[in-house]
ZAMARGU-4260 file (C-alpha; in steps of 0.2 Angstrom, whole numbers, plus 5000, padded with zeros to 4 digits):
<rodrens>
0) 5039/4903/4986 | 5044/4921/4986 | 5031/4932/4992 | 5028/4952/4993 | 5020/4963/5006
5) 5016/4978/4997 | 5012/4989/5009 | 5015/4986/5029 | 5019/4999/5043 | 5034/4987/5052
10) 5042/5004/5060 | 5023/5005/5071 | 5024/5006/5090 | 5014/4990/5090 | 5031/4981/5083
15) 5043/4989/5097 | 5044/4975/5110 | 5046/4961/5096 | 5051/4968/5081 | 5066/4957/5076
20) 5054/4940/5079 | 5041/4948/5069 | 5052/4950/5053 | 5061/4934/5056 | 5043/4926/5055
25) 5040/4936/5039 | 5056/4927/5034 | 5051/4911/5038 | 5034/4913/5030 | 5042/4918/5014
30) 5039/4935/5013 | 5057/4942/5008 | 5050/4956/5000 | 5043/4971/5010 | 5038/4989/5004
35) 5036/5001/5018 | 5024/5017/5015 | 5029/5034/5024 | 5016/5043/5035 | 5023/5059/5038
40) 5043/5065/5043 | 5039/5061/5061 | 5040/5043/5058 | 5054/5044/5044 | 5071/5042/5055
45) 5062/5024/5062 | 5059/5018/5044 | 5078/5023/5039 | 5082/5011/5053 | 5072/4994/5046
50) 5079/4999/5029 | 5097/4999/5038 | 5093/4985/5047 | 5087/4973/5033 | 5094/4981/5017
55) 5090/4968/5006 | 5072/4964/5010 | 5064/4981/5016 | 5059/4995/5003 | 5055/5014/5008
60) 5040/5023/5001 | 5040/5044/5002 | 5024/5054/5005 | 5011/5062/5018 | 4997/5053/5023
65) 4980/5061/5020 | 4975/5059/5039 | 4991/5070/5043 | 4988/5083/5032 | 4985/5098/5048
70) 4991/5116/5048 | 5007/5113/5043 | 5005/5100/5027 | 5016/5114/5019 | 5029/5111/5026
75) 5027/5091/5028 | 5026/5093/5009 | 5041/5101/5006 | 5051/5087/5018 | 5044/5075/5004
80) 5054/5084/4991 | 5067/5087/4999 | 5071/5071/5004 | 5065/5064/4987 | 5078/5074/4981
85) 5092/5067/4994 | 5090/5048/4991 | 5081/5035/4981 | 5064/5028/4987 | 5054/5014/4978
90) 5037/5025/4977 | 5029/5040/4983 | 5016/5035/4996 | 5003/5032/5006 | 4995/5046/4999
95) 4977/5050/4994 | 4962/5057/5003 | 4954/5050/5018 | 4935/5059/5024 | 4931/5044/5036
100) 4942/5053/5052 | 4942/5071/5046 | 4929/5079/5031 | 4935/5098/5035 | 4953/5094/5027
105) 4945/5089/5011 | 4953/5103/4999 | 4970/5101/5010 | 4971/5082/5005 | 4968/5085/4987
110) 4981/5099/4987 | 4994/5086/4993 | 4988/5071/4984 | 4989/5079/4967 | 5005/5088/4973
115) 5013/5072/4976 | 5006/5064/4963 | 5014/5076/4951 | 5032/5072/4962 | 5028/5054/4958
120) 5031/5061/4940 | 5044/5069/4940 | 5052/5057/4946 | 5046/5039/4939 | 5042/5033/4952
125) 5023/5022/4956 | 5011/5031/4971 | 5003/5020/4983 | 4984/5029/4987 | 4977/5027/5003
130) 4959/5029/4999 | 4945/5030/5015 | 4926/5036/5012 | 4931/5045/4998 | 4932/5035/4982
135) 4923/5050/4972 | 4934/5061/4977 | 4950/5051/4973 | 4945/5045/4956 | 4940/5066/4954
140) 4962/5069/4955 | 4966/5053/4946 | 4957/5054/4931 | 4961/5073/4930 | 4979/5065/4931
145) 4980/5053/4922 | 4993/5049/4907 | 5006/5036/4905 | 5016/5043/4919 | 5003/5038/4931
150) 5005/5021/4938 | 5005/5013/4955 | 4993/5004/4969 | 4977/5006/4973 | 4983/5000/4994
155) 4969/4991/5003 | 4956/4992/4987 | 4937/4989/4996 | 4928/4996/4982 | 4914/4989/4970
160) 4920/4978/4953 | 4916/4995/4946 | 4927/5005/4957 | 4942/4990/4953 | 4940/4992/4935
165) 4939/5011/4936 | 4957/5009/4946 | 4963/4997/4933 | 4959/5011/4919 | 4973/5023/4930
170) 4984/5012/4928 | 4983/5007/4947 | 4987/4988/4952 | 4974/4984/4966 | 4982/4979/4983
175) 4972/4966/4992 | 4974/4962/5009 | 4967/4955/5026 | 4947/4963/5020 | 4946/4949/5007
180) 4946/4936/5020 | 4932/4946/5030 | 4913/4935/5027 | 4908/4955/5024 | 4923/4960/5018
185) 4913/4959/5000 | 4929/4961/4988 | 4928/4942/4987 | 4912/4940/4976 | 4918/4947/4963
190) 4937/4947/4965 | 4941/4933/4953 | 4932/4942/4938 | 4947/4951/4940 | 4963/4945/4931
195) 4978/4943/4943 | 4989/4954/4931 | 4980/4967/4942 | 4984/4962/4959 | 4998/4963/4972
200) 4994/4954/4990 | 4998/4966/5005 | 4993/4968/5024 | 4993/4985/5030 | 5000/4977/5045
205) 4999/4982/5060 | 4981/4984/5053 | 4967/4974/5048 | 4972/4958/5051 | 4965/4942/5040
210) 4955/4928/5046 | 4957/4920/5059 | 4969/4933/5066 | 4955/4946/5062 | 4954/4960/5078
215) 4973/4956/5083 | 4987/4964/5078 | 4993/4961/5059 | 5009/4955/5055 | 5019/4953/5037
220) 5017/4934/5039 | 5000/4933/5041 | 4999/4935/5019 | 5000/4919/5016 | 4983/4917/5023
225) 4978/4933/5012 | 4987/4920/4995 | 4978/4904/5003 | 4961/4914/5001 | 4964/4919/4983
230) 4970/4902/4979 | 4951/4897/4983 | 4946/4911/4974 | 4955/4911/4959 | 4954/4893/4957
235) 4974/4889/4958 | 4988/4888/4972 | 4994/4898/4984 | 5011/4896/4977 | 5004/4904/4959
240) 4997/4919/4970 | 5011/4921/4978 | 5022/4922/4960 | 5011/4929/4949 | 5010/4944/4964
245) 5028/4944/4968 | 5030/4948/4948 | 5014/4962/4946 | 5025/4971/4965 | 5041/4969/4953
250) 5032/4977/4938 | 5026/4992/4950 | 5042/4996/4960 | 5055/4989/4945 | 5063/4981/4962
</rodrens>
């Protein structure tokens, strides 16, 4: 059983005294697959050193997160192109907007999410959207973006069924995490309505953690808790989750 963690912050502070076992219990839980989104060029030289460290199971995203979008987003934008421009990544992201920490920013954030959405184009590649408080004002970029060069993940989706359809219509694959394992995580009533072709597993670790680890720190193992509950949702196994997700990830970042 092969499974993929779309999107998990393994180069965190939160991994430094234990970082080595932490990916060797990924390993061991099956997860050989692990997609890493970028923050901002602060955090950039510690995610080049994972991706040395475990070439063949750790994948780099590119992108400025919408909490980190300050005075100088200018600049943090142009290090995403330049470095777009220097070396391969698997996807542009996290990006998006975010109003739950900072609603001043709101015209910033949408300034860089459409900007790196429109890198995403140029060069092929999928976008990863970080989306907080602010589903308006995402789908408000998407649908003004949308065409067939749009295309990517919906990270941490904890919308309505209309929100996951709306996604769906933008060509986003929804990433489902630790919250559908919450009793008020309420993505799990009305989850298996939607077809698995839409959905990658993911855990945002060190972030959000499923049940019964909820309120500890996340970890890339801990999705096979996240497949065993949509096995109970979905009426199946955990090993169908687990290739049926593997495959939508392999769709999404052609890796």
């Amino acid at each position: 059983m092969i499974l993929t963690d779309t999107h998990t912050h393994i180069y965190s502070e939160e991994f430094a005294q234990d970082r080595d076992t932490m990916m060797q219990r990924a390993f061991d839980s099956g997860v050989q697959r692990l997609f890493v989104p970028s923050i901002d060029s602060t955090y950039t030289s510690g995610m080049y050193a994972i991706e040395a460290q475990y070439p063949e199971n750790v994948f780099l995203m590119m992108g400025l997160h919408p909490t980190y979008v300050k005075d100088n987003y200018e600049a943090e934008l142009d290090f995403v192109a330049a470095e777009l421009a220097r070396r391969k990544f698997v996807a542009i992201g996290e990006i998006g907007i975010d109003l739950f920490w900072d609603k001043t920013r709101l015209e910033e954030q949408k300034i860089a999410f459409r900007r790196q959405i429109q890198l995403a184009k140029q060069y092929g590649l999928p976008i990863n959207i970080h989306c907080r408080d602010a589903f308006d004002e995402v789908f408000e970029v998407l649908e003004s973006e949308k065409d067939d060069a749009l295309f990517g993940i919906f990270h941490c989706f904890t919308g309505t069924y209309e929100q996951a359809l709306q996604a769906i219509s933008c060509n986003m694959k929804l990433g489902i995490g630790g919250v559908a394992t919450f009793k008020n995580g309420k993505i799990d009533q009305f989850l298996a309505k939607i077809d698995l072709s839409h959905i990658v597993l993911e855990t945002d670790s060190p972030y959000l953690a499923p049940v019964p680890y909820r309120g500890k720190r996340n970890e890339s193992s801990y999705i096979v808790n996240v497949a065993d509950k949509l096995a109970e949702l979905y009426g199946t196994t955990s090993a169908e989750i687990a290739r049926i997700t593997t495959a939508n990830s392999q769709q999404v970042f052609g890796i």
